[in-house]
Structure formats: structure tokens, C-alpha cells
C-alpha positions as CSV (number, residue, x, y, z in Angstrom):
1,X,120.2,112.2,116.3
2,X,118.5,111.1,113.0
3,X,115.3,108.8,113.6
4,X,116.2,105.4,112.3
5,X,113.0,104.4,111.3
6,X,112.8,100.3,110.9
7,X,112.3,99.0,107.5
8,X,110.7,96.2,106.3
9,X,113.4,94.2,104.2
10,X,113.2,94.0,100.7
11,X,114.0,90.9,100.3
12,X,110.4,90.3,102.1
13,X,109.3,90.7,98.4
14,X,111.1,87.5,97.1
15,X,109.8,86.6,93.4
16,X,108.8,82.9,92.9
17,X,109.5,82.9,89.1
18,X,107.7,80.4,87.3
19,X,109.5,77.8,84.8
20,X,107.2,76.3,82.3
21,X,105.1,77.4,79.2
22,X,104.7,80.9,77.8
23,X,101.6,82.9,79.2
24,X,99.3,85.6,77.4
25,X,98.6,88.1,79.1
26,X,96.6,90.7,78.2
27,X,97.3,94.5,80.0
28,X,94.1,96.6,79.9
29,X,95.7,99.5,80.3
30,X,94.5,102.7,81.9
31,X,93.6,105.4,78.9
32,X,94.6,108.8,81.2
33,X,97.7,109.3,79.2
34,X,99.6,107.0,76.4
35,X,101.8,103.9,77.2
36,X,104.9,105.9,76.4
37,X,108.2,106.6,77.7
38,X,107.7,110.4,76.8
39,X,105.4,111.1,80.2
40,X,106.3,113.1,82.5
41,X,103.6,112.6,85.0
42,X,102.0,109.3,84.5
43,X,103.0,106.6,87.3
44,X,100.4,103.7,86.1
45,X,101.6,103.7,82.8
46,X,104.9,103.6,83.6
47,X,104.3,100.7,85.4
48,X,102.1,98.8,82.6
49,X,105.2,99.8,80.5
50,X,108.1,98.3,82.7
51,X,105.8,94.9,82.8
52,X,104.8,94.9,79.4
53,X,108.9,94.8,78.5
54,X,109.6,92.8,81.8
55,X,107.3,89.8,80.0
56,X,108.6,89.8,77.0
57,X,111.9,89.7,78.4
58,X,111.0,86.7,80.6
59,X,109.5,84.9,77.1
60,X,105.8,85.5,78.1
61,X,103.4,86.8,75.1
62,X,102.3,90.8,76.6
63,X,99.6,92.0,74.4
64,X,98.2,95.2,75.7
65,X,94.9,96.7,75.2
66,X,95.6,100.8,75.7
67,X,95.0,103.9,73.5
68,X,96.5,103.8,69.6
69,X,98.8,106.7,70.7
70,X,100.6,104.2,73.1
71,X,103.9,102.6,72.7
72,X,104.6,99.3,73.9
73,X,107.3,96.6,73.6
74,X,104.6,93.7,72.9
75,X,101.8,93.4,71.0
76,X,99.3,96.6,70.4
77,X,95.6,96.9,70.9
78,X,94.3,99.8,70.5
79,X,91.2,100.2,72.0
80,X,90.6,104.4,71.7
81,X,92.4,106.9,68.9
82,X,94.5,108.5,71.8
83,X,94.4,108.7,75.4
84,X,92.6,111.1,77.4
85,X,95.2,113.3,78.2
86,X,95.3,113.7,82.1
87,X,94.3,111.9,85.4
88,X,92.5,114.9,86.5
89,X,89.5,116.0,84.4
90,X,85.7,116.9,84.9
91,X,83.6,114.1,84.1
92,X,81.7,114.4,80.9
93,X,79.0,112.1,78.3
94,X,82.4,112.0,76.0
95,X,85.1,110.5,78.7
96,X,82.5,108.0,79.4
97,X,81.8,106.8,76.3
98,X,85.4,106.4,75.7
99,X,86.1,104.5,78.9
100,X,82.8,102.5,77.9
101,X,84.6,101.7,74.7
102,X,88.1,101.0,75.7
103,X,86.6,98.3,77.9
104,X,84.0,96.8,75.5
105,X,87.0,96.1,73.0
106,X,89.4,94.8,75.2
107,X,86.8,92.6,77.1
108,X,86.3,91.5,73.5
109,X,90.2,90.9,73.2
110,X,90.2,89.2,76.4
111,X,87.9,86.7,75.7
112,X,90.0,85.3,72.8
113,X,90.9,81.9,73.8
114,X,94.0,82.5,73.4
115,X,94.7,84.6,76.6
116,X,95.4,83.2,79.8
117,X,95.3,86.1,82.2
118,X,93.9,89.3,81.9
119,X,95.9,92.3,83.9
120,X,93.5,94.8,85.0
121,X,94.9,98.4,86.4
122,X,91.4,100.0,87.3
123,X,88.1,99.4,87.2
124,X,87.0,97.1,89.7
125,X,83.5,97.6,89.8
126,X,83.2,96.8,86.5
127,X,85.1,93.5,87.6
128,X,82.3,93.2,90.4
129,X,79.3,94.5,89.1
130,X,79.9,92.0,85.8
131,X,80.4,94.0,82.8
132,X,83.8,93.5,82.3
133,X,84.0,89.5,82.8
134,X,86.4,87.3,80.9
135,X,86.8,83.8,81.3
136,X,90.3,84.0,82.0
137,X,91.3,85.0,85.6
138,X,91.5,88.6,86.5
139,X,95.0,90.2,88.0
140,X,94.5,93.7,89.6
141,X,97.5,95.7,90.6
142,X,96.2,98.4,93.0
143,X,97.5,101.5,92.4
144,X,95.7,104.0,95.1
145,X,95.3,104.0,99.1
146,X,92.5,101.8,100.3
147,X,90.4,104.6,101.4
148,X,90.5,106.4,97.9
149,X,90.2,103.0,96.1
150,X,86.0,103.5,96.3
151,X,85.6,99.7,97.4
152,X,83.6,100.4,100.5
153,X,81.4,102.6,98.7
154,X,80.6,100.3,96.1
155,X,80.0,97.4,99.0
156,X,78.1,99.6,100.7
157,X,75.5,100.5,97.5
158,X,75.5,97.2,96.8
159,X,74.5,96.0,100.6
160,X,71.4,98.9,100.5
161,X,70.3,98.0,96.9
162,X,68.6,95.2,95.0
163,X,71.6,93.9,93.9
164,X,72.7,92.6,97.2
165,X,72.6,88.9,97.2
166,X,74.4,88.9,93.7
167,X,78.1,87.1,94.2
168,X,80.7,89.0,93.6
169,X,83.4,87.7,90.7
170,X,86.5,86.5,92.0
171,X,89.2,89.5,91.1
172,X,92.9,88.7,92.3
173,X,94.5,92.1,94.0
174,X,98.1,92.9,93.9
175,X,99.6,95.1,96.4
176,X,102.2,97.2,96.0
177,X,103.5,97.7,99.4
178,X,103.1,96.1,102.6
179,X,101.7,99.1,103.9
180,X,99.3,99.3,101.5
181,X,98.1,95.8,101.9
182,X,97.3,97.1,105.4
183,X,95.4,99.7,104.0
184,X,92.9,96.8,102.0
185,X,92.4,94.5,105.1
186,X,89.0,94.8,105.2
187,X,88.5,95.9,101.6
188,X,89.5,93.0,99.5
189,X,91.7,90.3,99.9
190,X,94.9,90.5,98.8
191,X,96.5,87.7,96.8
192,X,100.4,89.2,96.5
193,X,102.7,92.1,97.4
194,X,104.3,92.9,94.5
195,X,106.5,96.0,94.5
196,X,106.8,98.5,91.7
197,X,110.1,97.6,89.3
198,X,112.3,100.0,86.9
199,X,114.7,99.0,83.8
200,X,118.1,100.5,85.8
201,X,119.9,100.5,82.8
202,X,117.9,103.0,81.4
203,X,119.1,105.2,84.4
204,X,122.3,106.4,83.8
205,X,124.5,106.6,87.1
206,X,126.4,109.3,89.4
207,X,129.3,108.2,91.1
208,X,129.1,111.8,92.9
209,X,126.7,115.1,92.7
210,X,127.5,117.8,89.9
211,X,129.0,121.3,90.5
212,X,127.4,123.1,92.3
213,X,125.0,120.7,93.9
214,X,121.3,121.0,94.6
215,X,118.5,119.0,96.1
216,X,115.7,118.0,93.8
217,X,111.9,117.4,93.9
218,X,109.8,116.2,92.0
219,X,106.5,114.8,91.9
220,X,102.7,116.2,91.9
221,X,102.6,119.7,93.2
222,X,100.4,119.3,95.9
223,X,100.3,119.8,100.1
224,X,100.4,116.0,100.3
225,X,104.1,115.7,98.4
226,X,105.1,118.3,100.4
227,X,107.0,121.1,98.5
228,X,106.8,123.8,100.7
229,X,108.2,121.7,103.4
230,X,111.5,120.9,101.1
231,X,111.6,124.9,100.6
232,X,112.5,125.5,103.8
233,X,114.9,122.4,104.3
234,X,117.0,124.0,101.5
235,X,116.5,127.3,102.8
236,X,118.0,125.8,106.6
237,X,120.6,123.9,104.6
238,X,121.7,126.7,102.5
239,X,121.1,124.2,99.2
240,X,119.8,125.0,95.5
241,X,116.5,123.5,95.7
242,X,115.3,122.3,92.2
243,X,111.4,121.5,92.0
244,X,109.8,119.7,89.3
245,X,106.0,118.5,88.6
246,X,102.6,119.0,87.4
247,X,99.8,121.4,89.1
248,X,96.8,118.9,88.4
249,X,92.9,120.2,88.1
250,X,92.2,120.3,91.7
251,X,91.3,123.6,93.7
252,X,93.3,122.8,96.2
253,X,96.0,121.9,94.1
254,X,96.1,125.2,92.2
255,X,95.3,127.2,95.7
256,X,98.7,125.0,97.0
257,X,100.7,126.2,93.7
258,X,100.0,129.8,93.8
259,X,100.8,129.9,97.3
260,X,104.0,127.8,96.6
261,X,105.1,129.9,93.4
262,X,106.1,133.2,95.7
263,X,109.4,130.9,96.8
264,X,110.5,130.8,93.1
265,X,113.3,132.9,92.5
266,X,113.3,131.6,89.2
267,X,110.7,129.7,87.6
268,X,110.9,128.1,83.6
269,X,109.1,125.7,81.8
270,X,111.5,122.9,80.5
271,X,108.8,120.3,79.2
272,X,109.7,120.8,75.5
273,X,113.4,120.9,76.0
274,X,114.8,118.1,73.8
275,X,117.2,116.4,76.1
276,X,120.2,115.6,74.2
277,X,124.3,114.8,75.2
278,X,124.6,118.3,76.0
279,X,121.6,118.2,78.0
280,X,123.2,118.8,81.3
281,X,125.7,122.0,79.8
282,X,122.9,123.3,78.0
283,X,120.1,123.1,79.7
284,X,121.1,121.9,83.8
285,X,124.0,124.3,84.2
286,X,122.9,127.9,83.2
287,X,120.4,127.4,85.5
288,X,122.1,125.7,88.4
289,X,124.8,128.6,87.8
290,X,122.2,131.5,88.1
291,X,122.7,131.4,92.2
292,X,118.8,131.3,92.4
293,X,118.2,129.5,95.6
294,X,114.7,128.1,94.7
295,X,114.1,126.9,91.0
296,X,110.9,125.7,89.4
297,X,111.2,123.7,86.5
298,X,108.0,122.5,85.5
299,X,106.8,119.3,84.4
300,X,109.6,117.1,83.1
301,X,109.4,114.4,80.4
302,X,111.0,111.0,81.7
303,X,114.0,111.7,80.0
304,X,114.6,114.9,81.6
305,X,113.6,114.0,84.8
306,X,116.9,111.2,84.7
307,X,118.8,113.9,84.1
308,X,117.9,115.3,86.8
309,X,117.9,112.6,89.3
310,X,121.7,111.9,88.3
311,X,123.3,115.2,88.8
312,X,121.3,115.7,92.4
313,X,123.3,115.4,95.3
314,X,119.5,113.9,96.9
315,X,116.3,113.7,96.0
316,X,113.9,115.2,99.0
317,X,110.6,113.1,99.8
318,X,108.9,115.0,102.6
319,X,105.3,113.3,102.3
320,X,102.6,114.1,104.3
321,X,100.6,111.1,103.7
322,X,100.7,107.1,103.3
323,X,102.5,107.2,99.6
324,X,101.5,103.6,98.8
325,X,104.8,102.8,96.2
326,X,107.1,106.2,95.2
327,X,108.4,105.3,92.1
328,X,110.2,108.9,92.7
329,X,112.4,106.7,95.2
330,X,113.5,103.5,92.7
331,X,114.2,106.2,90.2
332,X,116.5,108.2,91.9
333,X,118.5,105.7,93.8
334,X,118.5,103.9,90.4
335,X,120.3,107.4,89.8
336,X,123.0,106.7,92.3
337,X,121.3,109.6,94.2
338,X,120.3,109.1,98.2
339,X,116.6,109.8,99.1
340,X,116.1,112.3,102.5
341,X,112.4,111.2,103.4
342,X,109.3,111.4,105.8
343,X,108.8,107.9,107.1
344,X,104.8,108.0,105.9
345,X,103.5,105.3,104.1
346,X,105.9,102.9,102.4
347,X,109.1,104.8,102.3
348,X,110.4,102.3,104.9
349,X,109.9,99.6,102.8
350,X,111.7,101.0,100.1
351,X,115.0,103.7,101.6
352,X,117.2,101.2,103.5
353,X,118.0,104.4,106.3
354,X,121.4,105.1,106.7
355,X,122.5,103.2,103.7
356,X,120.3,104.5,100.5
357,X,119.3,107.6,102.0
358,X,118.1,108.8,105.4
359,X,114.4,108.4,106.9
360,X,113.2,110.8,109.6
361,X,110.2,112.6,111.0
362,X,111.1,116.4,111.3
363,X,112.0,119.3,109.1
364,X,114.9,119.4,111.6
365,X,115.9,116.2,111.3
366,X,115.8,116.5,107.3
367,X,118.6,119.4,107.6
368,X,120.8,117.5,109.8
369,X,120.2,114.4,107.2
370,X,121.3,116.5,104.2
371,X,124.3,118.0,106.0
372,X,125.3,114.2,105.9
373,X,124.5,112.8,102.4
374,X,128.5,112.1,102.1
375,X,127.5,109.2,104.1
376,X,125.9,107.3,102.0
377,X,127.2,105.4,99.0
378,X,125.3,106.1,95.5
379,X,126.7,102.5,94.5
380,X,124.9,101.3,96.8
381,X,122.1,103.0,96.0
382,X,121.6,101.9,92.4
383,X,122.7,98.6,93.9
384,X,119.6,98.3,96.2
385,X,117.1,98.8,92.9
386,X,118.9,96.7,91.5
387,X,118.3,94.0,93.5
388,X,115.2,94.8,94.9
389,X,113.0,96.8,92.5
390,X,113.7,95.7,89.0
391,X,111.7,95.1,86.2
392,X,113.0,91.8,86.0
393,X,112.5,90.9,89.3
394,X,108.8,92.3,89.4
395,X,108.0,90.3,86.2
396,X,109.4,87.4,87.7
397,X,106.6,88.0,91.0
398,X,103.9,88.4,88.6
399,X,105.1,85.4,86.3
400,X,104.5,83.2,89.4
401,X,101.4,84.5,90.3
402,X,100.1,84.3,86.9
403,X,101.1,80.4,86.5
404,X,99.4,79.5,89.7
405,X,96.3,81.2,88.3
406,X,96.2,79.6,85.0
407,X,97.6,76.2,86.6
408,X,94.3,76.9,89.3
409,X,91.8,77.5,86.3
410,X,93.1,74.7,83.9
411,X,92.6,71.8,86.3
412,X,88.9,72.7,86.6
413,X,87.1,70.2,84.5
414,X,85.1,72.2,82.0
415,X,82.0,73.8,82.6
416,X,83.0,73.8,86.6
417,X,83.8,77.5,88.3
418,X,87.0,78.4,88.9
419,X,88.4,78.3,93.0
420,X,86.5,80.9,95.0
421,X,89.0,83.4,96.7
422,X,87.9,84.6,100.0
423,X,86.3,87.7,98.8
424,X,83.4,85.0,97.0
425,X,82.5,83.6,100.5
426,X,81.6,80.4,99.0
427,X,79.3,82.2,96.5
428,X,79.3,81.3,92.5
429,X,82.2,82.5,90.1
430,X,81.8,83.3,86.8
431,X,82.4,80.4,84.3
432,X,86.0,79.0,83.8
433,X,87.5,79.2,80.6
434,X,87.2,76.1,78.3
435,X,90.2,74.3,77.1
């Protein structure tokens, strides 16, 4: 018997869209890699990307503050001459500086009167220890597990140092998941879940898997995502097993790579591939049809990867760790294509078991799962983004917290503080913006 793990309900996550005046909102936008649809791996920008375009598309004025190298659907501020080029790097005098500069121009941007929330993706303690402080309330989408997030080191250095009886600015979290709002309990308050949307239009959709099928990964290559472990569910389940992603500038990583790379029977490098109509004959089927059991792709741009997702019979998740979104699981049931998954982290929240996919807790249980993938619907699988994980329907949850902010901060007579959240503990908040 499959493990039928309970889920959360989406429809927990229930936008409360706001009618009434156009916001500004200004993005400062991670600098790691461009604002562009061209990634391949790059999961916070592809998130300031889908709510950049979810504003606009709502009527709200998104102006984001990001590398010049960027593409977005509002208005462009470049902060730096291009990004920094990965999420992994050594630090160094020169990433500093440019991080130091990115956030000294758009704190400049953001204290334009003009802007009436500022959308923050990083860089808390710059929130708390007041260099980055704008007048207009601060939204911070959290991105990372609570206990990589640093936030009880910085309370901690700031409990043992001189600094300690200095308030802390009022910052207004956004979860992800309900799991990881668990996670930040006793971190920071959290003032929303808010769960990741995609444009599903952009995905195109398979009514059924392509001949001859496969099961596909994709994602970091690294112990946590669990690669070797979907190896030898396609090896049990006799499947093609295709395996996509980038090897990131870790030890551990690399160690976890080679180790993984003696499973390849065949193993190419398809990140320059231009992925045109005849992607699929091309490109997808030569390889499918080289009865290579275990195929390594590389790291795929975001167009590639779709194509991908749609031809899969599933998409195989075997995490070993709290995953705090997936956006691997929106995009390929946006795909049509049913998710086989570890129940770690939020998967629950996301894979309704049974009717998007299946979610178990053994490598055993994964093989019987993907011997039964003609149970599930792929309709219903790109209906359940749809519905529940939409860019339009995650704009919508940030639309209405962003009007209760700037309702909050534009009742304050001038020159009064803004409302203290419960991470200020009745301590002073910066200044409120004047009006």
C-alpha cells in the first residue's frame, strides 16, 4: 500500500485581493543571477519575475531594482552592470562592494515618495541592523529554511554585543509554506503564507507521456534532492531516467556528482541547445531513443526544462530534507505531468496524493507509485496549479497584504511611527513615511 500522506489543502492559501488604488511597489531583487526567463537554475528570480508580471497584470505599478542584465515586465532599475553570475561563490572585497551598491541605489529608489511598499527578497540584517531603511513598509518573502535563514545568529550577536538594547525595525515576513512558517516560530513573526505562483500558460500541456516514456529530475545536484535515490527507482521500475541540473560550488556537492556521474550511461550538455518547434524530434528523441537507461542532461534553460516536464510520464521528487516551496512541483503539474514524491517538507501542501501525483516515504513505495502513474489525471494536474498556484492568484495574496500595509502606514498622523509588529516588542519603529 502507498502511504497517503495528509495534505494541507490548498485552498488554506485563499488570496484576499485588494480593490482600490494602484500601489508601487518596488522589488529589490536578489543580484545572483539576472531577472530573466533564460535561467536555468535560479528559483528567486523566477519568483520576483512571476510577481513583477502578476502586478502589472493586476494594475499595480512594479518597478524593480535588480542588475541592468535583468528583464522584467515593469519598470527597470538597474542597480549593478550585470548580476553576479551564481548563488554559490567565495566571498570576495569585489561581491561586496557590489551587494553594498545594489542596496545603496535601491534604498535610494525606495525612498522616493512615490513608493508605497518596498519588496525585499534577502537581506534582513540589513533590514535590522538599519542600513537598508525606507520609509515605506518593508515586505520580505523568505526564501530559505529557518535554520539556514542566519536569524538566530544575528539575534544572538546582537544579544552579546553593544548593540543590544537597539530596537529592531519592523520587517513583514512572508512564508512560503505552512511548513516553513513552522520553521520561523521562534525566529520572526510571520505576517502571511503566501505560496509560490507560475504563469501556466506559459506551460504548454500533455494530455499523455511521449514514446517511449521516461521519468525526469531535475533540480540541484545534490544528496539533499536526492538523485541517486531516483537512480535506483528507475532502475527497480525498469524506466528511462532523465536527470537535469546544476553541480553548484560546494565540496560536497562536487564529491555527490562525481559519485553520481558513474550511473550515467549517457551524459550531454544541452544548455545551449536552442529550443525551437522541433525541439522535442531534434533534440528529446535521439536521445530518449538511444535505450540508455540513465541520462544526464545538464543544466537546462527554462525553456528547455518545459519541454521536458511535458513529454515526462512523472517528474520524481525524492527529497531528503524540508524543501520549503518546490517550484519543480507547480512546474511540472502545470505540465500535465504527476509528481512521485518524499513527503519532507512542503510536498504535502503542494501534491494532492492520489490525484496530482503520489506521496510516500520509501524507495519501495516510489516503484509501486510509478507502476501506477495511469491513475492519475494530467488534467487534473495542470488544473490544481491552476487554481492554486498561479501567478495571478499569488499577486492577488500579496496585493492584499500590501494594501493593509500602506492603509496601516497612511492613517498614522505624520511624524508618528508606524504600528509595531510583534517582533518590535513595543520598542520604536523607524519613521513613517510622510504624505
Amino acid at each position: 500500500m502507498l502511504k497517503v500522506v495528509p495534505a494541507r489543502a490548498a485552498d488554506a492559501f485563499q488570496p484576499r485581493a485588494r480593490a482600490g488604488r494602484a500601489l508601487n511597489v518596488l522589488h529589490v531583487a536578489t543580484v545572483n543571477k539576472p531577472i530573466a526567463s533564460t535561467n536555468g537554475y535560479g528559483p528567486i528570480e523566477a519568483v520576483i519575475q512571476n510577481l513583477d508580471s502578476g502586478l502589472l497584470s493586476l494594475g499595480h505599478r512594479s518597478i524593480v531594482a535588480c542588475s541592468a542584465d535583468s528583464r522584467v515586465a515593469g519598470e527597470h532599475y538597474p542597480t549593478l552592470p550585470a548580476s553576479l553570475g551564481d548563488y554559490c561563490r567565495d566571498r570576495s572585497d569585489e561581491v561586496e562592494g557590489a551587494v553594498n551598491q545594489h542596496l545603496r541605489l535601491a534604498l535610494g529608489r525606495a525612498r522616493q515618495p512615490d513608493i508605497d511598499i518596498v519588496h525585499m527578497h534577502q537581506w534582513f540584517e540589513r533590514v535590522y541592523d538599519a542600513s537598508f531603511n525606507p520609509t515605506a513598509p518593508i515586505v520580505m518573502t523568505l526564501h530559505v529554511p529557518g535554520a539556514a535563514s542566519g536569524i538566530a545568529e544575528f539575534h544572538s550577536a546582537k544579544a552579546g554585543g553593544s548593540s543590544a538594547s537597539r530596537p529592531l525595525p519592523v520587517l513583514h515576513a512572508v512564508a512560503i509554506s505552512r511548513f516553513q512558517e513552522r520553521q520561523y516560530d521562534r525566529l520572526m513573526p510571520v505576517a502571511r503564507v503566501i505560496p509560490h505562483g507560475i504563469d501556466v500558460s506559459e506551460f504548454s500541456f500533455g494530455a499523455s507521456p511521449s514514446v517511449p516514456e521516461y521519468l525526469f529530475s531535475i533540480g540541484r545536484l545534490t544528496s539533499d534532492k536526492g538523485q541517486d535515490t531516483a537512480i535506483e527507482v528507475a532502475r527497480q521500475s525498469g524506466k528511462t531516467l532523465v536527470i537535469a541540473g546544476c553541480v553548484q560550488n560546494k565540496d560536497a556537492d562536487r564529491a555527490f556528482f562525481k559519485e553520481l556521474s558513474a550511473s550515467f550511461e549517457l551524459q550531454t550538455d544541452l544548455g545551449h541547445e536552442p529550443v525551437t518547434p522541433d525541439y522535442y524530434n531534434r533534440v528529446m528523441k535521439p536521445i530518449l531513443s538511444s535505450g540508455r537507461a540513465v541520462i544526464y542532461v545538464g543544466e537546462l534553460g527554462a525553456g528547455a526544462a518545459k519541454q521536458w516536464y511535458r513529454h515526462a510520464a512523472a517528474t520524481l521528487f525524492p527529497i531528503r530534507w524540508g524543501e520549503p516551496f518546490g517550484m519543480v512541483l507547480i512546474e511540472s503539474m502545470a505540465s500535465g505531468t504527476p509528481i512521485v514524491a518524499f513527503g519532507e517538507g512542503s510536498v504535502p501542501e503542494i501534491v494532492k496524493h492520489g490525484e496530482t501525483g503520489f506521496v510516500v516515504d520509501s524507495i519501495e513505495e516510489m516503484v509501486r507509485a510509478v507502476g501506477r502513474l495511469d491513475e492519475i489525471s494530467r488534467a487534473a494536474c495542470r488544473s490544481h496549479v491552476e487554481e492554486h498556484f498561479s501567478t495571478s492568484r499569488m499577486a492577488a495574496a500579496y496585493t492584499g497584504l500590501y494594501g493593509r500595509l500602506d492603509d496601516d502606514a497612511r492613517r498614522k498622523p505624520a511624524g508618528t511611527g508606524r504600528r509595531l509588529s510583534r517582533a518590535s516588542q513595543g520598542t520604536m519603529s523607524p519613521p513613517t513615511r510622510r504624505y
